[in-house]
N, C-alpha and C positions, 0 to 999 in steps of 0.2 A: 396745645391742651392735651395731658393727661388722659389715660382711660381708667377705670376704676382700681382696673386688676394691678396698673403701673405705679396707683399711689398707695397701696397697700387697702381700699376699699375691698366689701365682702364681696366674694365671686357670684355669678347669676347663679339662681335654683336651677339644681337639679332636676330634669322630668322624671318622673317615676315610670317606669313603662307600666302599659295598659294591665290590668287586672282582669281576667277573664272569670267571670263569676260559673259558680257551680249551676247554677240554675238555667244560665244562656245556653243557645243550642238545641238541635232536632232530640237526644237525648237529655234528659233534668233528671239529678237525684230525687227521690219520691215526690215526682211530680201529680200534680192534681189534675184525674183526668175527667171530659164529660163520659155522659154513658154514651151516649152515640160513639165516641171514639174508643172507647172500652171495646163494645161490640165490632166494631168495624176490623179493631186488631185482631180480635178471637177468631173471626172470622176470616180471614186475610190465609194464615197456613194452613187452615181446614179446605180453604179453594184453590190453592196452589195444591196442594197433597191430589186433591179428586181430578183437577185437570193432567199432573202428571201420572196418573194411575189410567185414566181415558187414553191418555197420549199412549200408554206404552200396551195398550189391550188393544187400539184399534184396526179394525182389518181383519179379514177373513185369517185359520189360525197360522200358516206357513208363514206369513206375509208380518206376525206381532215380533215386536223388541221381545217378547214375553212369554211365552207357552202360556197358553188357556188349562194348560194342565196343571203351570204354576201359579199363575195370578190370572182368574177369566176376569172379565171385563165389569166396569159397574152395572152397564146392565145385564148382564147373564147373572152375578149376584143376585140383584133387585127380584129376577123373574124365575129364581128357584125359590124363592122364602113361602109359596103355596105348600110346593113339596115338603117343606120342611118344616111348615104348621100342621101340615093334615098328615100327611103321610107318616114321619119321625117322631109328630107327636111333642111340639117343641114346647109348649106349655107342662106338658108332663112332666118332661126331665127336668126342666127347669123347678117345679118343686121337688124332683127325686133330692137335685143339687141343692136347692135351700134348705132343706129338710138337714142333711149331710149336715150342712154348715151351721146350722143350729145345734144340732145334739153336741159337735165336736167343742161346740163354741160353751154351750151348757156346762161340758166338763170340763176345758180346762179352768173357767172360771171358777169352780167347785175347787179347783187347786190351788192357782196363780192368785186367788184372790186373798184368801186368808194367810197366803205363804209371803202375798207379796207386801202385805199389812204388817205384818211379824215383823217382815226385813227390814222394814220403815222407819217399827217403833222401835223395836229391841235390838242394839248394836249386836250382840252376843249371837241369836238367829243370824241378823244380815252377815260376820263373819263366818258363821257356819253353811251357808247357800251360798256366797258370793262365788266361789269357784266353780260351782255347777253352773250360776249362770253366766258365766264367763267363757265359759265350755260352751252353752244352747248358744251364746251370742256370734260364737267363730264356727258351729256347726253348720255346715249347707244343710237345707231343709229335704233336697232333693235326696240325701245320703237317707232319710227317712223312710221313703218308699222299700227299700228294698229289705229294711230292717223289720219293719213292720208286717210286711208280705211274710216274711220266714216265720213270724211269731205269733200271728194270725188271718194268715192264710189270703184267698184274695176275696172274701166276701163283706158283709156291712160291716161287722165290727173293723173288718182293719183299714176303711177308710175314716168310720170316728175316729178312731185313735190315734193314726195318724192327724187328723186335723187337731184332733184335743194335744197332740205334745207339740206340734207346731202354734199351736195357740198361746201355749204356755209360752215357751220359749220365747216368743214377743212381748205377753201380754206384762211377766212378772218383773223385768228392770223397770217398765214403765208405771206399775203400781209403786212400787218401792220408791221413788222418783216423787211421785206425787205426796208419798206420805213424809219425806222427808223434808220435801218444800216447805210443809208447816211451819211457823217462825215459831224458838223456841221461846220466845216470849208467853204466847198462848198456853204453854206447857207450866210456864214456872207461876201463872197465875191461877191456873187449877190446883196445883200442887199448893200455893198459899192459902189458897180454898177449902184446902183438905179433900183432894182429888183422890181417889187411889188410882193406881197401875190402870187395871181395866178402864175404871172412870175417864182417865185420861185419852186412852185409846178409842172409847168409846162415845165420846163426847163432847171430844178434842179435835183427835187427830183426823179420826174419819169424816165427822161435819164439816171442816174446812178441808180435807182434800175431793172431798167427795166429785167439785165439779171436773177436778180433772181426772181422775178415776172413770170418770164418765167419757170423757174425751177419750181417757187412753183404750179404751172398749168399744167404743167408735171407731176408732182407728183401726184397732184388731178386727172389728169383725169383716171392713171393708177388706182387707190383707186376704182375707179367709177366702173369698173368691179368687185369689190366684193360686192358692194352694189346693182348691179343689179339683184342678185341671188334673196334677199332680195324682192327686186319688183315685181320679177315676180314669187316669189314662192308659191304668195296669190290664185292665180287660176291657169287654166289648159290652159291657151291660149296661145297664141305666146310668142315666144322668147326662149333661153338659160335654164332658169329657169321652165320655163314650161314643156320642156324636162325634166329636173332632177326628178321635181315632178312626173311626170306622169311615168317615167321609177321609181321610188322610190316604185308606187303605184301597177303598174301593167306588169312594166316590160318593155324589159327584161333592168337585172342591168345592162350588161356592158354598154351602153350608160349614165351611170352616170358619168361616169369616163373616157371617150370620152368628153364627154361635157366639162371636168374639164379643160383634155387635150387642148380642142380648144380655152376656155376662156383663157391659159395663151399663147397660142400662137398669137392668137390676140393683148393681153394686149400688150405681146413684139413686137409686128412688132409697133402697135401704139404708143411704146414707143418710139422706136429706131426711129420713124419718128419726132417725138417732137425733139429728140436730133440732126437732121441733118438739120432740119428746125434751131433750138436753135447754131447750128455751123456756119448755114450760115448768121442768122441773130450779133452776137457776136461774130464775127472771135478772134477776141481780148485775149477772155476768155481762148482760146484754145491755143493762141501766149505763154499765161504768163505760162502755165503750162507745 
């Protein structure tokens, strides 16, 4: 007797090897997670960070992986923050520093916004800026200090103005960005409307780009906190930065890193207010999602 394959019968299937699906596995592409485990990871390198940070302070100071002079311990941290509420006055500077960061933030919006609305609407504008801002975009910010020092000196004006042209330089591709996402549809049915130019711009373009115009000012002002460091770290006077300096110089260190502490607790509370302001103004936003 014959086997199939001897009398010309079809040969047996072929097995496919196995398929590994994208989803199997300790890692999944946008996998769905509970909140428990959401929390659990967030927390996970925050507690490996504090135990090797324990680990490398422990021990009287000859004896640390670490100089107390460069990194003191969490608790030496924890139990200078008295000294550095009462004594430095840490709620002070901290609005010397917000303070800063609003005026500088007031002006460049005073610029960046109608320049970056222009660039949006009218090709001719966006051609005439687009190499300036091509320039702020490959500029370091830090080359700003020293420019701004020469030009006005080291007292209040030249740390707004510094924050106000580093404002700028972020804020205005991201305006421009947002006014050009508008779909040109929206445009060509105003215009069959009998829109004019203005009209357009004003009741068009701005109403729909608005919520992200909002976002991109959010973002900027959060940014503003790390360029303040920058402002005030030229001298020894008020504010956040002054602090770091002066504890960098003379001590004591843990108040560097307190101070780090409070800049981003701040940055977040004024974040989180942007975005409840940004919910209540865009209900919308929040429907589609």
């Amino acid at each position: 007797m014959t086997t199939g394959a001897s009398t010309g019968g079809s040969p047996p299937p072929r097995r496919e090897p196995p398929v590994v699906s994208a989803r199997a596995g300790l890692l999944r592409i946008r996998e769905e997670l509970p909140a428990w485990q959401v929390s659990l990871l967030g927390i996970a390198p925050v507690a490996v960070l504090l135990l090797a940070w324990m680990a490398v302070t422990t021990g009287v100071a000859e004896e640390r992986v670490i100089s107390p002079t460069i990194l003191p311990s969490p608790a030496e941290v924890v139990a200078s923050f008295p000294q550095l509420w009462f004594e430095r006055q840490l709620t002070r500077n901290i609005g010397v520093s917000f303070l800063r960061v609003v005026e500088g933030f007031a002006l460049a919006l005073a610029i960046s916004f109608p320049l970056g609305v222009l660039m949006g609407a009218f090709t001719k504008v966006k051609a005439a800026f687009t190499p300036l801002t091509i320039f702020g975009a490959y500029l370091p910010i830090p080359t700003l200090v020293p420019l701004t020092l020469s030009l006005f000196g080291t007292g209040e004006l030249q740390k707004v103005v510094f924050l106000a042209v580093a404002f700028t330089i972020y804020l205005v591709p991201l305006f421009v960005a947002a006014v050009d996402a508008v779909d040109d549809t929206y445009l060509k049915t105003a215009y069959t409307l009998g829109a004019t130019k203005s009209q357009a711009v004003g009741r068009v373009l701005l109403p729909i780009s608005w919520p992200e115009i909002w976002q991109a000012m959010r973002m900027g002002f959060g940014v503003g906190w790390s360029y303040i460091l920058l402002a005030e770290m030229v001298d020894m006077g008020r504010g956040l930065g002054g602090i770091i300096l002066s504890s960098q110089r003379r001590g004591p260190r843990e108040h560097i890193y307190l101070v780090l502490v409070a800049i981003v607790v701040v940055a977040f509370l004024t974040d989180r207010l942007w975005a409840v302001v940004g919910r209540w103004l865009f209900p919308y936003r929040e429907a589609k999602r």
